[in-house]
N, C-alpha and C positions, 0 to 999 in steps of 0.2 A: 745692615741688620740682616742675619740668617733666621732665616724662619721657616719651622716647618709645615710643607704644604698642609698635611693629614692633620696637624695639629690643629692651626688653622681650621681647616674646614670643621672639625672637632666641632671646639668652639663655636664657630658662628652657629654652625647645626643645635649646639648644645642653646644657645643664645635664644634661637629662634621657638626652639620646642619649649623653653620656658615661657615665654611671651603665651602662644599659643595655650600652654598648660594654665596659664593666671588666665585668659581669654573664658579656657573651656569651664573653670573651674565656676568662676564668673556667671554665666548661661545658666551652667547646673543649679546654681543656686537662687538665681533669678528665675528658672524652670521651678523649681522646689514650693519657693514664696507663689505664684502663681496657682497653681494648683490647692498649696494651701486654702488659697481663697477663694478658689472654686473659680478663678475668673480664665479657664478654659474648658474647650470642650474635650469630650473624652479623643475624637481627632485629632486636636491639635495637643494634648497629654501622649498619646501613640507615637504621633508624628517627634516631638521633641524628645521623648523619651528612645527612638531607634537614630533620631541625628547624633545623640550625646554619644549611644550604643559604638555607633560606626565611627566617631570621633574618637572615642576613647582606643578603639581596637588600629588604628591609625596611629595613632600616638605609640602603642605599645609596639606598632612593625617598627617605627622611627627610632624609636628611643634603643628595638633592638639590634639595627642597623648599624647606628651608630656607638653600638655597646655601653651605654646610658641607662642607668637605674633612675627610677625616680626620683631619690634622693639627691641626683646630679644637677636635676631642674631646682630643686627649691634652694636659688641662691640667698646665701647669708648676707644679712647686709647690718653686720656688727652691732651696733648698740637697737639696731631696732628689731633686730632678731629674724628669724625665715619670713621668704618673699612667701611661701604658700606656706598652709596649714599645712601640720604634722601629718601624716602616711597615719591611717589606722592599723592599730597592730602596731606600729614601731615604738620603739624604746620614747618616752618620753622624757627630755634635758630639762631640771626643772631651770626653772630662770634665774639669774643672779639675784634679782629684787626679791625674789619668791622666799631666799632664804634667809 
């Protein structure tokens, strides 16, 4: 079997940043519900709010490293549709059932 190296590592890179991408995304919104209900302090809202910050801007050196949009993370998985929420701002695909 030939396989190429850069390909390879591509992928697993591209593999890992999605994982990571469902992880952060995850946080952010378990940060969000949190705060909604008041059940932090304004410390621990700063603190979580500059971790997501420095996470995110991480993500974006990785993703441009490896010449990865965002859209490259959110893999499709056919009938159940994207692993992540839509990208705000991007074109919305309505859904098959939708129409």
């Amino acid at each position: 079997m030939d396989l190429d190296k850069d390909t390879v590592e591509r992928d697993l890179v591209r593999l890992v940043l999605t994982v990571v991408e469902l992880l952060r995304q995850l946080m952010e919104r378990q940060a969000i519900r949190r705060v909604e209900r008041n059940n932090l302090t304004e410390e621990q809202e700063e603190r979580i709010g500059m971790t997501l910050m420095i996470l995110d801007d991480r993500m974006t050196e990785l993703r441009e490293r490896y010449d990865l949009s965002p859209e490259d993370l959110n893999l499709d998985l056919g009938p159940l549709g994207p692993l992540l929420p839509r990208q705000e701002g991007a074109t919305e695909v309505p859904s098959p059932r939708a129409q």
